[in-house]
KEDRENKOL-781709 format. One record per residue (C-alpha): residue number from 0; residue in one letter; x, y, z. Coordinates in Angstrom, 1 decimal. Example, Ala and Ser with C-alpha at 12.3 -4.5 7.8 and 13.67 -1.06 7.14 Angstrom:
# KEDRENKOL-781709
ATOM     k   r       px       py       pz
ATOM     0   A     12.3     -4.5      7.8
ATOM     1   S     13.7     -1.1      7.1
END
This chain:
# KEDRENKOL-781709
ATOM     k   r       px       py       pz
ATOM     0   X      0.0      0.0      0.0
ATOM     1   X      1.3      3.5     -0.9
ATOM     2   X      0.4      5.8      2.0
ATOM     3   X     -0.7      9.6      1.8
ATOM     4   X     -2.2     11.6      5.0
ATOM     5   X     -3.3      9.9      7.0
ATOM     6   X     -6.4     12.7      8.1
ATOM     7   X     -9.3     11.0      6.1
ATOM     8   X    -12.4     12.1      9.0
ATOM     9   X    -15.7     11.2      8.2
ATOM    10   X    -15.2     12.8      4.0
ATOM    11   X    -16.6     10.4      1.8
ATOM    12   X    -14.1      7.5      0.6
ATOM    13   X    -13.9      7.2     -3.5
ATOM    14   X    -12.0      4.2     -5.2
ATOM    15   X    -11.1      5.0     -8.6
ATOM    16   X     -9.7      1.9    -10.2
ATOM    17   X     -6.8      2.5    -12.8
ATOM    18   X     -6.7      6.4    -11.1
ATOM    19   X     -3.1      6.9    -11.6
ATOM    20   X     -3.1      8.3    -15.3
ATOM    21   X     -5.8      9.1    -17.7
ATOM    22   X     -9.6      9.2    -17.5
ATOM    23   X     -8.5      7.8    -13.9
ATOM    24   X     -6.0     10.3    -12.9
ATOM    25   X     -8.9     12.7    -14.3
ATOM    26   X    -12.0     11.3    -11.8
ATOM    27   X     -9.9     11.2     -8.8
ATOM    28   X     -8.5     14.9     -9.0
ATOM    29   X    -12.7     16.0     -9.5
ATOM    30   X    -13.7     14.0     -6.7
ATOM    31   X    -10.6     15.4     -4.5
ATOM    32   X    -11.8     19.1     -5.3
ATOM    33   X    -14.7     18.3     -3.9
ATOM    34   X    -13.6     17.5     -0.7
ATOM    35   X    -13.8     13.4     -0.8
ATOM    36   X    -10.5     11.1      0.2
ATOM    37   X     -9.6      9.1     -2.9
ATOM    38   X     -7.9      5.8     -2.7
ATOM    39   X     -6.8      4.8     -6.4
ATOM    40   X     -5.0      1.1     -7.5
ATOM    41   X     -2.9      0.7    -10.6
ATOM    42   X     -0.2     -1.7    -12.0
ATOM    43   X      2.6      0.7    -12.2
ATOM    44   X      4.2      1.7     -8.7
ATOM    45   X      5.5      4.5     -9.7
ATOM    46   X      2.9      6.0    -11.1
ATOM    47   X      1.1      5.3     -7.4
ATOM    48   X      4.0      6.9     -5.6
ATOM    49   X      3.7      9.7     -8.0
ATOM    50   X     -0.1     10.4     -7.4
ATOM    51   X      0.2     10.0     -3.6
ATOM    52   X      3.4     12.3     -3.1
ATOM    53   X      2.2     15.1     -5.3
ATOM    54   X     -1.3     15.2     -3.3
ATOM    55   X     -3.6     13.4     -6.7
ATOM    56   X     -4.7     10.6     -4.3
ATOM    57   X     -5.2     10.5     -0.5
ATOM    58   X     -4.4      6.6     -0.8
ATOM    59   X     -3.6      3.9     -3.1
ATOM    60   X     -2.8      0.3     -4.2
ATOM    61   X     -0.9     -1.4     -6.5
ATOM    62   X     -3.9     -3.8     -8.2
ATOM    63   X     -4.1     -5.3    -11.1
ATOM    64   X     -8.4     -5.9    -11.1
ATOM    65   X     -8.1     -8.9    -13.1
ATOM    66   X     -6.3    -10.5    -10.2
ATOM    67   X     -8.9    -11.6     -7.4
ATOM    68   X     -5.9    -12.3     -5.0
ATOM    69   X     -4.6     -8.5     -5.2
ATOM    70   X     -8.1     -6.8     -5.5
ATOM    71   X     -8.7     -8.7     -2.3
ATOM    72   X     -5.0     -7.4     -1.0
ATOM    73   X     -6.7     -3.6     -2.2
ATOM    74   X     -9.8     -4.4     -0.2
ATOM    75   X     -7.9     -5.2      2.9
ATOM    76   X     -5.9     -1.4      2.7
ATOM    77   X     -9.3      0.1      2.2
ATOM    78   X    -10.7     -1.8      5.4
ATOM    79   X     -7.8     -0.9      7.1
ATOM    80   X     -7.7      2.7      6.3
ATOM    81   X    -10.8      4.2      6.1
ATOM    82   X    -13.4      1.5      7.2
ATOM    83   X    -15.6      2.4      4.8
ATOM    84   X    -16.5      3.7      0.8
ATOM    85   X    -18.8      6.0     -0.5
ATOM    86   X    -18.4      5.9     -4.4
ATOM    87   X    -16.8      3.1     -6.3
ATOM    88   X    -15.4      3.7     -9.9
ATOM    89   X    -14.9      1.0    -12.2
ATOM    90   X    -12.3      2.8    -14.5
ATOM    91   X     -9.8     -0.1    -15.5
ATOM    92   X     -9.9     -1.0    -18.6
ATOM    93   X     -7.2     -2.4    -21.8
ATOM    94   X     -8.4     -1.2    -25.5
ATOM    95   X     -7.6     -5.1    -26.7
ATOM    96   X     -6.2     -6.0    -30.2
ATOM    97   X     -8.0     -4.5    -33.2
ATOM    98   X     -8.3     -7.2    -35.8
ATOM    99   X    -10.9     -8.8    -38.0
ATOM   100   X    -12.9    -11.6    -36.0
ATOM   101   X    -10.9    -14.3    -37.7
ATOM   102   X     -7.2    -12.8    -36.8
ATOM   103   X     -8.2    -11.6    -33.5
ATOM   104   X     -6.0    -14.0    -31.3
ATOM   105   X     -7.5    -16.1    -28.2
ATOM   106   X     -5.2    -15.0    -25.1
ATOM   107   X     -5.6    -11.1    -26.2
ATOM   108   X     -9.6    -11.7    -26.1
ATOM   109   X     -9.1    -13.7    -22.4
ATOM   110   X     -7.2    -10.9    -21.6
ATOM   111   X     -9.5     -8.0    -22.5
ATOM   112   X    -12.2     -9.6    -20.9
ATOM   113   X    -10.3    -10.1    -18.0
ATOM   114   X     -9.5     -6.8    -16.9
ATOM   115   X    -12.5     -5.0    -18.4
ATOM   116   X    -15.4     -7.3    -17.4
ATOM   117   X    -14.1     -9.8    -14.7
ATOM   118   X    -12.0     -6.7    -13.7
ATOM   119   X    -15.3     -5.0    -12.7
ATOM   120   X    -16.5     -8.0    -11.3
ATOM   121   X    -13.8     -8.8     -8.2
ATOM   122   X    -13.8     -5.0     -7.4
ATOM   123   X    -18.0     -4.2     -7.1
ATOM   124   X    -18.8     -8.0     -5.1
ATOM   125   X    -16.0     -6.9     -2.5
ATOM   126   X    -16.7     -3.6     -2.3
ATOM   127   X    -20.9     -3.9     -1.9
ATOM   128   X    -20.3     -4.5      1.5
ATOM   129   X    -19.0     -1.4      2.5
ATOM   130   X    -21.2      0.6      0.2
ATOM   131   X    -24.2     -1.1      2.0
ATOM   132   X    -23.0      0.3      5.5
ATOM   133   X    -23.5      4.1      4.3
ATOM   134   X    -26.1      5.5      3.7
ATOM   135   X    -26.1      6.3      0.0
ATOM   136   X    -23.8      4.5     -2.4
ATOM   137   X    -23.0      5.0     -5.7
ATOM   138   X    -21.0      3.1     -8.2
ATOM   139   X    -20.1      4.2    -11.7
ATOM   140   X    -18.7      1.7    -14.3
ATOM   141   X    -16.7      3.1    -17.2
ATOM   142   X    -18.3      1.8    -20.1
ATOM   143   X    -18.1      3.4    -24.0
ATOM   144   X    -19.9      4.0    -27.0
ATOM   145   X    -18.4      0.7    -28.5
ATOM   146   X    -21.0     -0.8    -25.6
ATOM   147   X    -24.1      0.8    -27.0
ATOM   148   X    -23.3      1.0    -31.1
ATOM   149   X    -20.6     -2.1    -31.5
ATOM   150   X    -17.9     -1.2    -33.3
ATOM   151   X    -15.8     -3.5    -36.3
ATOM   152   X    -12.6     -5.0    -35.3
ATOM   153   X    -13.1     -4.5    -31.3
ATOM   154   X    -14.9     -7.8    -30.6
ATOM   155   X    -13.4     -8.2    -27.4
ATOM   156   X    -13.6     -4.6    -26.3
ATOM   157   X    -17.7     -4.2    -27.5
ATOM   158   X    -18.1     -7.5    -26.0
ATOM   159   X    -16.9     -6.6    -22.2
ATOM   160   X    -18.8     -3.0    -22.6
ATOM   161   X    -21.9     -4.5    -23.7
ATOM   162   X    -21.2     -6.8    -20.5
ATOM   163   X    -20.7     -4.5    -18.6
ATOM   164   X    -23.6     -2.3    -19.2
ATOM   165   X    -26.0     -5.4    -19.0
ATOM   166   X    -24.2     -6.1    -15.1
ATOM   167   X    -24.9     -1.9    -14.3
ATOM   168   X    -28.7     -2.8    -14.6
ATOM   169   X    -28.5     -5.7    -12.7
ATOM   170   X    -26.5     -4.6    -10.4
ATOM   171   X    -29.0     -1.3     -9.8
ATOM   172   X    -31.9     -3.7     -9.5
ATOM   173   X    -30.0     -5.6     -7.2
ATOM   174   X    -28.5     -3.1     -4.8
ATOM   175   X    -31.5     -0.1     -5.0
ATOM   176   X    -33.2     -1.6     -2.0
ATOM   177   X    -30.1     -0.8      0.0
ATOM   178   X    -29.6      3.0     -1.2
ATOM   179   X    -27.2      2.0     -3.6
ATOM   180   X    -27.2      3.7     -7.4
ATOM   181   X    -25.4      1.8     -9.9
ATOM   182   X    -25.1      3.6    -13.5
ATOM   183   X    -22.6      3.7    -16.2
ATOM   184   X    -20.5      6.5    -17.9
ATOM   185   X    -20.1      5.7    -21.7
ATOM   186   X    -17.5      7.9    -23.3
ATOM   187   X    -16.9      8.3    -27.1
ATOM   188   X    -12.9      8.3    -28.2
ATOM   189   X    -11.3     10.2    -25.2
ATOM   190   X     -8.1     12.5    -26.0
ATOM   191   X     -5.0     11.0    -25.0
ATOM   192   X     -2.7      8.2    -25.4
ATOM   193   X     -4.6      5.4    -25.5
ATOM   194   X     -7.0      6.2    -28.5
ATOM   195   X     -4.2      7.5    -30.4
ATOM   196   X     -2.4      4.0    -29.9
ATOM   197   X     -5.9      2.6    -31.3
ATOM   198   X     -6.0      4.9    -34.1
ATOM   199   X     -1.9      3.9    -34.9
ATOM   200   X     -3.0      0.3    -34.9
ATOM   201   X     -6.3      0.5    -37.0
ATOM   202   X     -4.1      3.1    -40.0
ATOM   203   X     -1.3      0.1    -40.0
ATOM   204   X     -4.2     -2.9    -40.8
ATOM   205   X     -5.6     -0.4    -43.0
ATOM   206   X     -2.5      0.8    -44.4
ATOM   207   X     -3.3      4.3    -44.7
ATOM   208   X     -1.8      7.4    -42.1
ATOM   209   X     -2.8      7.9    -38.6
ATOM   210   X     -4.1     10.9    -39.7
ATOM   211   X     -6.7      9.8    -42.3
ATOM   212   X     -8.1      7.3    -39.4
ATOM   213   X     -8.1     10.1    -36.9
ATOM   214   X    -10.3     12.9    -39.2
ATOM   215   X    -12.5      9.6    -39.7
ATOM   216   X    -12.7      8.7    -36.0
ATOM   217   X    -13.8     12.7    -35.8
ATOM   218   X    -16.7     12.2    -38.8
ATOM   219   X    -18.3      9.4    -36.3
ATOM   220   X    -19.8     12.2    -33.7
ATOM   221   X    -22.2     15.3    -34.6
ATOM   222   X    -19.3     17.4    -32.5
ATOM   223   X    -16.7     16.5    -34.8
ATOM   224   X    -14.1     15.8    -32.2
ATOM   225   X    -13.1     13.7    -29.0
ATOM   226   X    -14.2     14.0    -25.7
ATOM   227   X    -12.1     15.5    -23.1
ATOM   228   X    -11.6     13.1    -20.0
ATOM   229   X    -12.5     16.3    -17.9
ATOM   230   X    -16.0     16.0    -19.1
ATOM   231   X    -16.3     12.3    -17.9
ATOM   232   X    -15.0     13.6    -14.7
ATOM   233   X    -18.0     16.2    -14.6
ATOM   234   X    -20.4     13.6    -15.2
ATOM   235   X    -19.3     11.3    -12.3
ATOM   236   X    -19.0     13.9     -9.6
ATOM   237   X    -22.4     14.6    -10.8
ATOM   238   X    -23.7     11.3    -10.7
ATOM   239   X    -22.3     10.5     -7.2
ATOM   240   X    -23.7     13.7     -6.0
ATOM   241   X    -26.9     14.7     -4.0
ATOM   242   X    -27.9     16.1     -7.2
ATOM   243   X    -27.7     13.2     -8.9
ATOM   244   X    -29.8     10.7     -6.2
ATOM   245   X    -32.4      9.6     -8.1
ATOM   246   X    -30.7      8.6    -11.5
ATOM   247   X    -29.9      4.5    -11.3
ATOM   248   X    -29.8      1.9    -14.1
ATOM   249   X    -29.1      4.2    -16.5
ATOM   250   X    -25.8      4.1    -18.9
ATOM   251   X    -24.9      7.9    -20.0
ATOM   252   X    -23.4      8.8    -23.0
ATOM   253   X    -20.3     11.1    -23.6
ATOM   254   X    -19.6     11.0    -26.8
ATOM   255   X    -20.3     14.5    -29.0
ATOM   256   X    -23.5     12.1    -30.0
ATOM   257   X    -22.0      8.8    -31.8
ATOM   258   X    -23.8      8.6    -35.3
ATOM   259   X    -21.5      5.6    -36.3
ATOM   260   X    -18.9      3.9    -35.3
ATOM   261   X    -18.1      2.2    -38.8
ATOM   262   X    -15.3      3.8    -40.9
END
């Protein structure tokens, strides 16, 4: 465990999976401005250390969610820490391979699956136990357009998000008797790294430039451009919020309006 101050009170106790960089890194500085301790878990240590020392995370873990055994280890800092969670955020996530359905090879769909869907799984049926002792939880999972619209040559990727949508119903059916609100965020292509690593892959099958795959990316949303992980942010501090108390069940799009997701 990767320690920060140790003054957590009574503020409300956020676990943003995969919080150390990106859309992650993102959620857990919102939910720190407004006033909550945030306890993030990653693969990468230093990345942790990072967060912690330079006051992005009031706690962490290193956790990789597709491991039971460590997101049990993860559960056991929280416990001993804080004693409690407000808001869960299932943010890990892998993009997976993009290739045809016939190229696309097995141990890099196990994988995807893994960490996106069974990722989500370990984290929520450890964590519903402490949700249930407040007295309003809230968990967000991080789903995407792909999960809504499919999208070609990201079987494994539209097949967890589609999952994963189908278990934030359940799961809000399930866990609404006990005050606890389960929806999902589903973001469009997000700015950053990891969509321009998709977009490099997809223009090398295709064998055409990164930038010809990018403008088309754009053409697939009425806004004509990504979304900003700042904006997913928004949405969740929203959704966890008093405000948003009475919205459950529900998967939100953040996506500019996704017209297509075909090239």
């Amino acid at each position: 465990m990767t320690n920060g101050s140790s003054d957590t009170s009574q503020r409300p106790v956020v676990l943003v999976t995969a919080g150390a960089s990106g859309i992650g890194a993102e959620l857990a500085k919102s939910f720190l401005a407004r006033g909550d301790a945030v306890h993030i878990c990653d693969i990468d240590q230093a990345l942790l250390d990072d967060a912690v020392k330079n006051g992005l995370a009031t706690g962490a873990s290193l956790c990789d969610v597709s491991r039971p055994d460590q997101v049990k280890a993860m559960f056991d800092d929280i416990h001993q820490r804080y004693a409690r969670l407000d808001v869960l955020i299932n943010n890990a996530g892998i993009a997976g391979p993009t290739a045809t359905l016939e190229d696309i090879d097995i141990d890099d769909w196990d994988r995807t699956l893994a960490v996106d869907l069974s990722g989500a799984f370990y984290v929520t049926r450890l964590a519903v136990k402490l949700l249930k002792q407040g007295a309003a939880g809230s968990i967000i999972n991080m789903g995407s357009s792909a999960g809504l619209h499919g999208c070609p040559l990201r079987s494994p990727y539209v097949a967890s998000k589609w999952a994963l949508i189908g278990l934030t119903k359940t799961w809000a059916m399930e866990l609404g008797p006990a005050g606890i609100r389960v929806n999902a965020i589903c973001p469009g292509s997000v700015a950053g790294p990891r969509i321009d690593e998709v977009i490099a892959r997809d223009a090398a099958r295709r064998g055409t430039s990164a930038e010809q795959i990018r403008e088309s990316y754009h053409r697939q949303s009425s806004l004509r451009r990504f979304v900003d992980a700042g904006e997913i942010a928004s949405l969740a501090t929203f959704l966890a919020s008093e405000a948003g108390a009475g919205i459950s069940g529900q998967a939100l799009s953040v996506d500019g309006h996704t017209e297509s997701l075909s090239l």
